[in-house]
Each structure stands twice: as C-alpha cells, then as structure tokens.
C-alpha positions as CSV (number, residue, x, y, z in Angstrom):
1,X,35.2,-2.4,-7.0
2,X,35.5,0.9,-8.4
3,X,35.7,3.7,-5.6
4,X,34.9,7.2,-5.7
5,X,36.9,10.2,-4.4
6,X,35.9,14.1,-3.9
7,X,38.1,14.8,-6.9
8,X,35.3,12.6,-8.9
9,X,32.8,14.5,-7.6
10,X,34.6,18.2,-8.3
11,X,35.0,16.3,-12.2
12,X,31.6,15.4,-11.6
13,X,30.3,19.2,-11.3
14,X,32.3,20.3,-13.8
15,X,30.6,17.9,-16.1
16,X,26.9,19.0,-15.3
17,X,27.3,22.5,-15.3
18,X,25.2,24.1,-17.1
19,X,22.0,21.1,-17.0
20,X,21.9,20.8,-13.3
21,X,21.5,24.3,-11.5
22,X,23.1,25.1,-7.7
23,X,19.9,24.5,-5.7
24,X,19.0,27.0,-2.9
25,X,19.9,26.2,1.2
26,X,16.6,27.9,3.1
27,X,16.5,28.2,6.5
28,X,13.7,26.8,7.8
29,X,12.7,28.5,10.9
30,X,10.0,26.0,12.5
31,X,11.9,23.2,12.4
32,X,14.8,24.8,13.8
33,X,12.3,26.1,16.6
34,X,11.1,22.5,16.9
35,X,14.6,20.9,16.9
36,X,16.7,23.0,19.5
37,X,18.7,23.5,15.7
38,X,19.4,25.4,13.1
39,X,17.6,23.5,10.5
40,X,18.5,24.1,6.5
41,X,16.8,22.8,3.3
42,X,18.7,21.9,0.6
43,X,16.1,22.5,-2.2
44,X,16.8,20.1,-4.8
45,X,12.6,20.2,-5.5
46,X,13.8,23.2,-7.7
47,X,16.3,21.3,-9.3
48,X,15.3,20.8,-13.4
49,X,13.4,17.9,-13.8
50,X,12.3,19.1,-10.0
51,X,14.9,16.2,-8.6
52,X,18.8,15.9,-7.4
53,X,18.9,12.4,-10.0
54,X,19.4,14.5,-12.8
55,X,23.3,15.7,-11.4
56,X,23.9,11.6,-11.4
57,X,22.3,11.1,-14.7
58,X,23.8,13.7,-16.6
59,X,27.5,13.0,-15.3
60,X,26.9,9.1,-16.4
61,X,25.8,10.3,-20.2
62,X,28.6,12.8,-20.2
63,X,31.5,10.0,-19.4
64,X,29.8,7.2,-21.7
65,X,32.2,6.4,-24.6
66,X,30.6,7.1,-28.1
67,X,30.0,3.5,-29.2
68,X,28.1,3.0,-25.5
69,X,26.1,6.2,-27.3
70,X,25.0,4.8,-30.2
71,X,23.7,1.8,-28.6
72,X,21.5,4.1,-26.9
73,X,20.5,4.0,-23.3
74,X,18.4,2.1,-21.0
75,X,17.5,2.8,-17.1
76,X,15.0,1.8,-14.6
77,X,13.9,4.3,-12.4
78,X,10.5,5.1,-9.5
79,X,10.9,8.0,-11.6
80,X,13.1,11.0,-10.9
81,X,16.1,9.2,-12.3
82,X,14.1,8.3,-15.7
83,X,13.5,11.9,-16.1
84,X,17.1,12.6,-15.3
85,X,18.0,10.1,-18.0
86,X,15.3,11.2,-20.9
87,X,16.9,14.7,-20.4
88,X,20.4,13.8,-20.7
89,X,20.1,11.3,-23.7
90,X,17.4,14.1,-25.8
91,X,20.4,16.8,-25.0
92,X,23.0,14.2,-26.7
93,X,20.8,12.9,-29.3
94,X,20.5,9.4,-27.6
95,X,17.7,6.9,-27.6
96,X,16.8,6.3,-24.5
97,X,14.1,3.7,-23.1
98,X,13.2,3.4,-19.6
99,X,11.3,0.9,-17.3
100,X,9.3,2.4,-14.4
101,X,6.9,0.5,-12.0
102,X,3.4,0.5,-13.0
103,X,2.5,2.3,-10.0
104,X,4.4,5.2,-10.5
105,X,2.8,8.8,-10.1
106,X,1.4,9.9,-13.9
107,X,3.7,13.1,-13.3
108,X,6.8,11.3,-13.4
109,X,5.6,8.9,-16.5
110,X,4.3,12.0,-18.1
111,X,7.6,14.0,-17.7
112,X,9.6,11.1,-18.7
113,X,8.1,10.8,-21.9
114,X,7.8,14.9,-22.9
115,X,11.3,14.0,-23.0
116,X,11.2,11.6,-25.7
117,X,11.9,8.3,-23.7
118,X,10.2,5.4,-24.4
119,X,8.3,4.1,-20.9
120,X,8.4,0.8,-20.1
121,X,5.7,-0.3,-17.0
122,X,6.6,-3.5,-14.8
123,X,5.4,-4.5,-11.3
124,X,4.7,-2.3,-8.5
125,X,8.3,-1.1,-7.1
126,X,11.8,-0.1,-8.4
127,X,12.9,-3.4,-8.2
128,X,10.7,-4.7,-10.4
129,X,11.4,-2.0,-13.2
130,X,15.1,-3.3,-12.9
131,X,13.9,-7.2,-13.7
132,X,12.9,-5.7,-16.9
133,X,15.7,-3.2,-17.8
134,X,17.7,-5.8,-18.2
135,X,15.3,-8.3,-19.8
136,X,15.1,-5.1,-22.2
137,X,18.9,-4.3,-22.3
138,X,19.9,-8.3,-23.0
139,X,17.4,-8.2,-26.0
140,X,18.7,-4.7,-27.5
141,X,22.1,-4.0,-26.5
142,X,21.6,-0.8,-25.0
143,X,24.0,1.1,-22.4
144,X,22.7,0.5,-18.8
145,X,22.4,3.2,-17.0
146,X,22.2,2.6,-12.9
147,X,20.3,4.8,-10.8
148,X,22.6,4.0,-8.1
149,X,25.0,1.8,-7.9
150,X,27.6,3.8,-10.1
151,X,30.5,5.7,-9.9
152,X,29.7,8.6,-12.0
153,X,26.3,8.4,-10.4
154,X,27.0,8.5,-6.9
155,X,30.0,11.5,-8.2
156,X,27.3,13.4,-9.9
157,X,24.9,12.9,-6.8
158,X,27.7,14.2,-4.3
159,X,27.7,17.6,-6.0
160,X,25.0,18.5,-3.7
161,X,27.4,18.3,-0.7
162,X,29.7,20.7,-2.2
163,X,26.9,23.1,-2.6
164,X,26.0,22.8,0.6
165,X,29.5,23.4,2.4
166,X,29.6,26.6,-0.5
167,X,26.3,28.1,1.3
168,X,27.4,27.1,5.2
169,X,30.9,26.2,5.7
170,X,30.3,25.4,9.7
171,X,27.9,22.7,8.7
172,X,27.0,19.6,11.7
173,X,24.7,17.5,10.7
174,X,23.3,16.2,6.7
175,X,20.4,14.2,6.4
176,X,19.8,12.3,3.4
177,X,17.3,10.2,2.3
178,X,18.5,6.4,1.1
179,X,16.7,4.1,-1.2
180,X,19.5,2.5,-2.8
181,X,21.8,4.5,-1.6
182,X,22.8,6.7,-4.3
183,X,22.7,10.3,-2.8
184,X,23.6,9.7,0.7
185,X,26.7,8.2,-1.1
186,X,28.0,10.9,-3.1
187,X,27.2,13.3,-0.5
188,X,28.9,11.7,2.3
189,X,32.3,11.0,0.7
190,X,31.9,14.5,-0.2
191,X,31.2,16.3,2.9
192,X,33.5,13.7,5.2
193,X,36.3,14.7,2.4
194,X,35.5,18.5,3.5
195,X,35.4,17.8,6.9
196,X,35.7,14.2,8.7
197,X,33.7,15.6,11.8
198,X,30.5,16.2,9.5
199,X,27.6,13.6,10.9
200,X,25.8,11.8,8.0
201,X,22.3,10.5,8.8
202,X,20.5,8.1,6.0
203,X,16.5,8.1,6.1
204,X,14.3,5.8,4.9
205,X,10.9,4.8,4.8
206,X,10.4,2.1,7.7
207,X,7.9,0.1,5.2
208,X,11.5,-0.4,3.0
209,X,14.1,-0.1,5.3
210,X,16.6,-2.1,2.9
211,X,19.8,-0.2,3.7
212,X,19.3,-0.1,7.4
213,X,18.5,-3.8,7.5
214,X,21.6,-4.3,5.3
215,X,23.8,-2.5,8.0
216,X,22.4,-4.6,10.7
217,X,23.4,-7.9,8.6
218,X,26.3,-6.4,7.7
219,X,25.9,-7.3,4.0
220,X,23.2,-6.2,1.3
221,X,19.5,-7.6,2.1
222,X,17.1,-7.7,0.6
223,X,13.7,-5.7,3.0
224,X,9.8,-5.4,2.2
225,X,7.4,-4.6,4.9
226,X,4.8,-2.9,3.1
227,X,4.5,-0.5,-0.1
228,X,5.2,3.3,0.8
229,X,4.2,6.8,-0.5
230,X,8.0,8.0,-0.5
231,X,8.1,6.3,-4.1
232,X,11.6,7.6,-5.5
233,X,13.1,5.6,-2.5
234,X,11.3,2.2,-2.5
235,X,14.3,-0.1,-3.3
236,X,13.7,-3.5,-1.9
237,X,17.4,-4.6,-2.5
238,X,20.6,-1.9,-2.5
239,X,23.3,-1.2,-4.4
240,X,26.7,-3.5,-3.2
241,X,28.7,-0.3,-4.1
242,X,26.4,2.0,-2.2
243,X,26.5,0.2,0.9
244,X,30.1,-0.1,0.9
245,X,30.3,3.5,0.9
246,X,27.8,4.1,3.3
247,X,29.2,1.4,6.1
248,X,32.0,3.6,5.6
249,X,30.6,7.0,5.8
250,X,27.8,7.4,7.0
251,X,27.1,7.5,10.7
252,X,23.6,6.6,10.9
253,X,20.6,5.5,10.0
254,X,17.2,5.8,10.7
255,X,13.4,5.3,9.4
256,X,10.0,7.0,9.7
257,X,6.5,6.0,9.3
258,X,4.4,6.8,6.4
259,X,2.3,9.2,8.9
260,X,5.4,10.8,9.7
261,X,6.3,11.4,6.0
262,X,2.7,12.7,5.0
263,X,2.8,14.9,8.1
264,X,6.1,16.3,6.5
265,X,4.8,17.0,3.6
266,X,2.3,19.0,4.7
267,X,4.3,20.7,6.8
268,X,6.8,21.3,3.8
269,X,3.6,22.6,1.8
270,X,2.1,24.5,4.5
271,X,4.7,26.5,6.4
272,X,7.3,27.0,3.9
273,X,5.4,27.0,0.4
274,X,7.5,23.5,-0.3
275,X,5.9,21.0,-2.6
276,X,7.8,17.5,-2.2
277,X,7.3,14.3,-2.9
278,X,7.4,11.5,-0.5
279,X,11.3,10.7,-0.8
280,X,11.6,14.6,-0.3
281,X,10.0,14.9,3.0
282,X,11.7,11.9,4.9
283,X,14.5,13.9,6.2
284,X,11.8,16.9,7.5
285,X,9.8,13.9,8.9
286,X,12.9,12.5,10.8
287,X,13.6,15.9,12.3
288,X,9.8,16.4,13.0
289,X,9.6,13.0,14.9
290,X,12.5,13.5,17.1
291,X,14.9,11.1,15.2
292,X,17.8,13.6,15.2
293,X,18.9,13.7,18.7
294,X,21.6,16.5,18.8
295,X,20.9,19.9,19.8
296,X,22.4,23.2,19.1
297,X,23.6,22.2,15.8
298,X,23.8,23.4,12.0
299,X,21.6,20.2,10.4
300,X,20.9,20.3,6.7
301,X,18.4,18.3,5.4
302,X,18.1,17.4,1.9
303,X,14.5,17.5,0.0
304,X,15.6,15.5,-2.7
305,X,12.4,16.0,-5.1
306,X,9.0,17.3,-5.7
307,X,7.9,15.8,-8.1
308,X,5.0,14.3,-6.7
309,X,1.1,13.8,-8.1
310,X,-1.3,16.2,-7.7
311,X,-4.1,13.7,-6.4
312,X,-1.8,12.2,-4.0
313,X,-0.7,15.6,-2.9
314,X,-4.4,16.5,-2.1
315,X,-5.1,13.0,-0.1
316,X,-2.3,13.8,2.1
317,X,-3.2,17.4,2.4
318,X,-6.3,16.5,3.5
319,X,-5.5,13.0,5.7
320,X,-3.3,15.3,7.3
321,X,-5.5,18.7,8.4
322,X,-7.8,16.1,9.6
323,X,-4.8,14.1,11.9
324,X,-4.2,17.6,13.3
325,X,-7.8,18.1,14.2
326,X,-8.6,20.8,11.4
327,X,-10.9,18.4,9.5
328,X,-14.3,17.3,10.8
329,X,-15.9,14.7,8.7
330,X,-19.5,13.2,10.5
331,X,-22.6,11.4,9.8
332,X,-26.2,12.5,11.5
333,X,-29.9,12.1,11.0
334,X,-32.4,14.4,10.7
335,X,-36.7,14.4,10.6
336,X,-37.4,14.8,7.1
337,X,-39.8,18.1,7.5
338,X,-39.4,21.5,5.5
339,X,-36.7,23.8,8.0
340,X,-34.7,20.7,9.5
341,X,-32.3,21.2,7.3
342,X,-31.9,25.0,7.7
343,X,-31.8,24.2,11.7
344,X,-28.9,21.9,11.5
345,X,-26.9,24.4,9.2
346,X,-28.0,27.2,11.7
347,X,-26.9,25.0,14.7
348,X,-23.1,24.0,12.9
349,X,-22.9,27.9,12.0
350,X,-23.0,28.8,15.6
351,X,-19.9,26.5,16.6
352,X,-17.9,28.8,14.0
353,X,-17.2,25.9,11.9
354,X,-16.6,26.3,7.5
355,X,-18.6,23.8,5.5
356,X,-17.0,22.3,3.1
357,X,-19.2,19.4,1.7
358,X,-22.3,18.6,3.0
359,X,-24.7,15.6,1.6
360,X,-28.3,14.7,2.4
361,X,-30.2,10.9,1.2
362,X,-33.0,9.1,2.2
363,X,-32.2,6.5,0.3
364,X,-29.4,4.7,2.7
365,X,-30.2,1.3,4.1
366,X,-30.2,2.6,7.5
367,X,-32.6,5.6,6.8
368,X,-36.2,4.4,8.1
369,X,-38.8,6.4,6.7
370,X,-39.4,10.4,7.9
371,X,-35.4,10.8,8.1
372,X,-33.0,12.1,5.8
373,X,-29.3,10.8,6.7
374,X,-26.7,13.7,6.0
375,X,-23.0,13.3,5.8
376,X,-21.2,16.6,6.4
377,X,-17.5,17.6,6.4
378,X,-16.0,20.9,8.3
379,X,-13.1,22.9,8.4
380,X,-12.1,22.7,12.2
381,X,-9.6,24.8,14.3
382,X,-8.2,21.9,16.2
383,X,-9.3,19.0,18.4
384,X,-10.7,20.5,21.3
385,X,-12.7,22.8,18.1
386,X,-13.8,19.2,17.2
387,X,-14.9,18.3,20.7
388,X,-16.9,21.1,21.3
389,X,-18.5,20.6,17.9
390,X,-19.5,17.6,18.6
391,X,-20.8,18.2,22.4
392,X,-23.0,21.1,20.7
393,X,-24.6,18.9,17.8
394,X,-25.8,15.9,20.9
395,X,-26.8,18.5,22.9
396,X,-29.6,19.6,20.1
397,X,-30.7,15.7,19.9
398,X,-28.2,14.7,16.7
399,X,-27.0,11.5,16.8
400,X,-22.8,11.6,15.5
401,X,-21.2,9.2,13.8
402,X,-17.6,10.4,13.2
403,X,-16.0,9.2,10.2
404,X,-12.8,10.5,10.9
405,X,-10.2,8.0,10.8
C-alpha cells in the first residue's frame, strides 16, 4: 500500500499554492486559561471553500494524468471535500459530479453546485454517498476521487502541519479531528517528520467513533451509535490507508458528546468571533471537556471548517445560552381581565430580565374559561438569574411550567 512521506507533502504544497491560502494560528486566550495551556487555532474555517479539504482535493486533481481528466471526476463527500473537488475540476476544466448525503446542510449542496458540479443525494451519512459514487463511477467511467483514503489526499491535507510548525516551531500537542482519517493523517506524518516528540490526538464524535473503535480492534470497523451534528466527520467505516497511518502516528484518540461539540461552537462563535461547523469544533470541545490531560504545554487545535448552516447555527446558539442558564423559556396562566397582562410584564420587568418572545391563547386545551395561557421566553444572566426568576413569578401567585430542556 502506497505510503506517504513529508517530502509528499512539501510536493504536496508546492502543488496547491496559489488555490489553498496559509490559514492563520490564533491564540486563543480562554481556552488556554481554561486548559493550564497555551491553546492555538489553526483557522482552516478561513480556508477558500471555508474548509482544510480543498489542500487534499486540489493536490489529487493536480497529479491526475490527462486521460484520468477527460474522463472527468467523481467524489462523495458530507460536503467540504465536494466543494474542494467542484473548485479544483472548474479551475482545470473538468466535469465533475458528486454524491452527498441527503441530509447535508443546504450551504454545502449550494456551494458545491455555484461551482458547477453536478450533486448527487443518497442516504443520510458519508457512507451512503460513497455506495453511490461508485454505482455512478461503474456506470460512467469517471476518475474517483477519495476524500480520504489517498495519497495525494492525505499529502495535500498534511500541509496544514507544516503551516503550523512555520507559525510555532516549539509546538506540544495537535489536535485533529478524524472522520476517516484523512487530515489527522497527513498532519501527523508531517509534524512526527518535524519532530518525533510532537503528541497527535484524533477527535471524533462519540455518536461515530469509527477510528477509535478501529484502534481498539486493531483493524478497520465499521461504528454507528447515533447520527451527529459534526457532519463533515460522520464516517461509519475508515479508510484502510488512513488507519494504517494513524496506528502509526498518532498517539491518541478520543471522542466528545454532541453537547460538548454545540457548547464548542458557541464558544468558538461567542468568545473568539469563530463560525465552525460541527467537525470544526470537536477539538475546542475536547479541550473544553477536559479530554486533553497535559498541562503547561503549546496545544494547537485544528478548526477544520465553517461551513456550517445558518439554521443549525441558530438552534445551537440558542440550545446552548439556554444550557448555560442565559435562556428562560416558561409557561404560566393568567385571569383573563383588562391589566393582567400589563401586571405580569410589570412583575418580569422588575427581575431585570429581556423579553424576547412572549405568547398569549385562550384557546389551549388546558385553558378553562377566564384564563389566558401565556408562553414567554427571556434573556437570563445565569442559573441562579433563573432561580430567582422563577421564585419571584410563584411568589405573585403564577403557576411555572418551565420548558427548558
């Protein structure tokens, strides 16, 4: 099986210069605060496309052979690697089609196509969109184009290493998010290359753990516990190439919930003005929940896109304010007479809380006649805001049903 060597990945950037763009290292001062590190983003969010797959996809196209061209190109992708791939074929004149999962975010099927791909939808993860790549691919000819399990892929990815080692030569610790393996490849034969001593941690999602249950079976399995909102990293089966590498290189791995990624990306969002998808914000979740152990070190984590829908954005935005106790969302009754309604507002204005939605009925089922239910949302301070909030309102003789969840 075809191996792959720093020098591939110095060819690698040679080949993408120019497409791909060195991506900024930000130091992120609150999670070095929470860490006992000195914590580093690698911001390949800004990266065209606004994801690290188009440094793989790019250094594939570039090292096809001109009859593999004309064919044109096929790839299945959650997304950032189709987008990678539509780029680099429209920049070469190739026809490129690519199968996605049907429950990909409308950014990244949107993107693909302003390309000029053709998008293929099939099942509900990447594994799925792969089935049907190479249905398509048997039926037309076309060049496959991995979004892992390939040299030049993994050699484009592990330009992102020498980036990093450019911007802090006394580097520790790189996190790395793994779905099949692709980036956390190319990096760590990279950085190990630059310095053996360099600790590589993988993260996944612990709804598809596939690579970490592959290391502890010590060959590639297949994992599904439940779907995930880090979408660019939901690979039920790995690459055989990529776990080679990573038994090899990488020192760990580990996986977080899919509170622990929404939490992270509102963190991202929220403290350092970083929009990432769910595959982004694993690593920042494994350093928020504790996962990295070490202290005192230089940790880099990698925020491998951002390409992320603008609804699901706002649902975790908002699931996650009201997790940290900023979100107040409550059901009461009040007499249906002229002023009630004003008293209630009156009473919620004096607890300092922000309406942000408030809804009054008398048409519920549980509404008996002479009360008007109202459902109100507020814009809390914290949890012991909330308490107080709610001891107020049952002092006045409200009834409160939190809806929280």
């Amino acid at each position: 099986m075809a191996k792959v060597t720093l020098e591939d990945v110095k060819k690698a950037r040679e080949a993408i210069s120019g497409i791909a763009v060195k991506t900024k290292l930000l130091e992120c001062s609150a999670l070095s605060k929470m860490s006992n590190n000195r914590v580093f983003l690698k911001l390949e969010n800004l990266q065209k496309t606004g994801s690290f797959k188009i440094r793989g996809a790019v250094n594939k196209i570039a090292n096809l052979t001109e009859e593999e061209k004309k064919c044109g190109v096929i790839a299945s992708s959650a997304g950032n690697h189709a987008q990678g791939v539509a780029l680099g074929a429209k920049m070469n004149g190739i026809k490129a089609t690519i199968a996605m999962p049907a429950t990909a975010p409308l950014a990244k099927v949107s993107a693909t196509k302003s390309y000029g791909a053709e998008v293929v939808l099939n099942g509900l993860v990447y594994d799925d969109a792969y089935a049907k790549a190479v249905e398509i691919q048997k039926e037309t000819g076309a060049t496959f184009l991995h979004p892992f399990n390939d040299p030049y892929v993994i050699a484009g990815q592990g330009t992102i290493a020498l980036e990093i080692f450019e911007d802090l030569e006394n580097v520790d610790i790189i996190l790395a998010p793994i779905g099949g393996g692709g980036i956390i490849s190319g990096i760590a034969v990279a950085a190990k290359a630059l310095n053996p001593n360099v600790k590589i941690i993988g993260v996944q999602s612990e709804n598809i753990g596939s690579m970490k249950a592959s290391r502890e079976a010590g060959k590639v399995t297949t994992f599904f516990k439940a779907p995930t909102i880090a979408d660019g990293i939901a690979v039920k089966t790995p690459g055989d190439l990529t776990f080679e590498i990573i038994e090899e290189f990488v020192d760990e791995i580990v996986t977080v919930t899919e509170e622990e990624i929404a939490q992270a990306i509102l963190f991202l969002t929220e403290k350092d003005k970083i929009v990432a998808e769910g595959a982004g914000a694993v690593c920042t979740a494994a350093i928020m929940s504790g996962k990295v152990k070490e202290t005192n070190k230089n940790v880099v984590g990698v925020i491998s896109g951002g390409n992320i829908d603008v609804n699901m954005l706002y649902r975790i935005i908002d699931k996650g304010l009201e997790k940290e106790g900023r979100r107040l969302c409550f059901n009461t009754m009040l007499p249906d007479k002229c002023g009630e309604m004003l008293k209630f507002i009156n009473l919620i204005a004096e607890t300092k809380a922000n309406i942000l939605h408030i809804n009054q009925s008398r048409m519920g089922n549980e509404v008996i006649l002479g009360t008007q239910e109202v459902d109100i949302v507020l814009e809390t301070f914290d949890k012991e805001h909330i308490a107080q909030i709610i001891s107020k309102v049952e002092e006045n003789g409200y009834e409160v049903k939190v809806k929280n969840k």
